[in-house]
C-alpha positions as CSV (number, residue, x, y, z in Angstrom):
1,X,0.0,0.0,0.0
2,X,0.7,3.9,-0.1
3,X,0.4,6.4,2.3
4,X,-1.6,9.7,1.3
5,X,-2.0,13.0,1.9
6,X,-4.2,15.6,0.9
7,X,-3.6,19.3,0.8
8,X,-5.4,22.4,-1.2
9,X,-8.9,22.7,0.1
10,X,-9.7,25.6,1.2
11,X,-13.1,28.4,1.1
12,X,-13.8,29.5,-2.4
13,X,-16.6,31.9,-4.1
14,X,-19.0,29.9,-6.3
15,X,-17.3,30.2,-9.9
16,X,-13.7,29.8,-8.6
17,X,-11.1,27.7,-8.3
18,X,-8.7,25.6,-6.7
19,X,-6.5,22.8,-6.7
20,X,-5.8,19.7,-4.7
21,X,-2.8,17.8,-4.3
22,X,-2.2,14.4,-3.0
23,X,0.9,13.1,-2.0
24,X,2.1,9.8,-2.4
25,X,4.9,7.5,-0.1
26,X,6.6,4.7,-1.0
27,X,7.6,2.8,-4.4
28,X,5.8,2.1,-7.0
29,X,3.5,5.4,-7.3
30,X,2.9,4.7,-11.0
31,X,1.3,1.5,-10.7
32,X,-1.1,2.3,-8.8
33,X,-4.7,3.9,-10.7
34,X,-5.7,7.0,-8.7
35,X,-9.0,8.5,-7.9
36,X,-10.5,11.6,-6.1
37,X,-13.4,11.2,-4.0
38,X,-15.6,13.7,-2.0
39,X,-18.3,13.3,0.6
40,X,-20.5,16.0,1.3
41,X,-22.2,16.1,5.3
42,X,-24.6,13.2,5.6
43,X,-24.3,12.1,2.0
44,X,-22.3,9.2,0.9
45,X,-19.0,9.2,-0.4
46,X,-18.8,9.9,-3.9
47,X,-16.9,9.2,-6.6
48,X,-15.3,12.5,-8.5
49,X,-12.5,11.4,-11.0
50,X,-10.0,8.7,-11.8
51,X,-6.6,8.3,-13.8
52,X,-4.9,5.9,-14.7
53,X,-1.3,4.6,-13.2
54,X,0.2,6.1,-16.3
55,X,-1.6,9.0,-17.1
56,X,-2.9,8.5,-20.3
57,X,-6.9,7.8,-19.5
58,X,-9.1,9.7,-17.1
59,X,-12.5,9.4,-16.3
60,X,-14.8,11.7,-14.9
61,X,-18.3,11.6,-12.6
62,X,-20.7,13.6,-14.8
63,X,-21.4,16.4,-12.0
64,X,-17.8,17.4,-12.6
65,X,-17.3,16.8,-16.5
66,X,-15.8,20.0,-17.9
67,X,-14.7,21.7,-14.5
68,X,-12.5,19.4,-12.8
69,X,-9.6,18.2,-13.8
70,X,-7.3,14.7,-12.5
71,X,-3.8,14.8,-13.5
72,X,-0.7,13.2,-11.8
73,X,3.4,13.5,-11.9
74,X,4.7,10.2,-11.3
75,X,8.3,11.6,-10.9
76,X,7.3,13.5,-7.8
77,X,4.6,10.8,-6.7
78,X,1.6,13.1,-7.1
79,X,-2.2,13.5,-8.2
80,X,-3.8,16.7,-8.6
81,X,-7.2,17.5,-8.7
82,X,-8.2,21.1,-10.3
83,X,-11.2,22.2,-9.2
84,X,-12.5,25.1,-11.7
85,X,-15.9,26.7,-11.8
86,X,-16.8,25.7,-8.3
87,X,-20.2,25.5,-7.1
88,X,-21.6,25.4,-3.4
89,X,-22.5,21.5,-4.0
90,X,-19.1,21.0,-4.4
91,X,-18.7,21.2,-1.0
92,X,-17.0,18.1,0.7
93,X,-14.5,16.5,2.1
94,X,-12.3,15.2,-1.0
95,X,-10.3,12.5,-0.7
96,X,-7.6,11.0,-2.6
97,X,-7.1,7.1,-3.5
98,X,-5.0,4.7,-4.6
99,X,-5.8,1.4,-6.5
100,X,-3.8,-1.6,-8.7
101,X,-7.2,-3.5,-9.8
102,X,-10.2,-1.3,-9.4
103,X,-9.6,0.0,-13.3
104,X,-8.4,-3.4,-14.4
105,X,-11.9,-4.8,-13.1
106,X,-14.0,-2.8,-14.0
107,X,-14.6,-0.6,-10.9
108,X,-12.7,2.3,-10.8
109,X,-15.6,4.3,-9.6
110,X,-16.2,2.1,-6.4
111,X,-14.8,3.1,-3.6
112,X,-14.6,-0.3,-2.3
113,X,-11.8,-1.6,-5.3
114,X,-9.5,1.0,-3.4
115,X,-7.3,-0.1,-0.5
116,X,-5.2,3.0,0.5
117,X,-7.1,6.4,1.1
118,X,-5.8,10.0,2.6
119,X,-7.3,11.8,5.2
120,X,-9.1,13.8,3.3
121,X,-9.2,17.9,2.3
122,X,-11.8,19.8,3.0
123,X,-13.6,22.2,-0.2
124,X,-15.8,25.1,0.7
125,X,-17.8,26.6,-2.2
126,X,-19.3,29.7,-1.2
127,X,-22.1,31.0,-2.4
């Protein structure tokens, strides 16, 4: 497994933006899939957005198709998360995780296929 952390949230205006960062310890960063996912209070965790270990394919949860973006640096061990356009249901606690089968099977928007998870980042869009 990998150990992550989060960092980036912060308060925003609705219509702005931000991005997340989550970093990665240990070896073997890039072959691990990565994925973003939020949870907003007494709602269920969510899946956001997902890359693959190499970088080439992303996939996106249609409530943030065309304002976020998932990109990672496997040289410095990293996924990013940029948050544009921001609107108060974005709101949530986003967290970062790290998976080697959930894309290969099939699942890489259950949240169950991934075994290593940060501790989360909080996102404040303000209206």
């Amino acid at each position: 497994q990998v150990q992550l952390v989060e960092s980036g949230g912060g308060l925003v205006q609705a219509g702005g933006s931000l991005r997340l960062a989550c970093a990665a310890s240990g070896r073997s960063f890039s072959s691990y899939g990565m994925a973003w996912f939020r949870q907003a209070p007494g709602k269920e965790r969510e899946f956001v957005a997902a890359i693959h270990r190499r970088g080439g394919d992303t996939y996106y949860a249609d409530s943030v198709k065309g304002r976020f973006t998932i990109s990672r640096d496997n040289a410095k061990n990293t996924v990013y998360l940029q948050l544009s356009s921001l609107k108060p249901e974005d709101t949530a606690v986003y967290y970062c995780a790290a998976s080697k089968t959930a894309q290969a099977l099939g699942g890489t928007e259950l949240a169950a296929l991934y075994d290593s998870w940060g501790q989360g980042t909080q996102v404040i869009g303000a209206s």
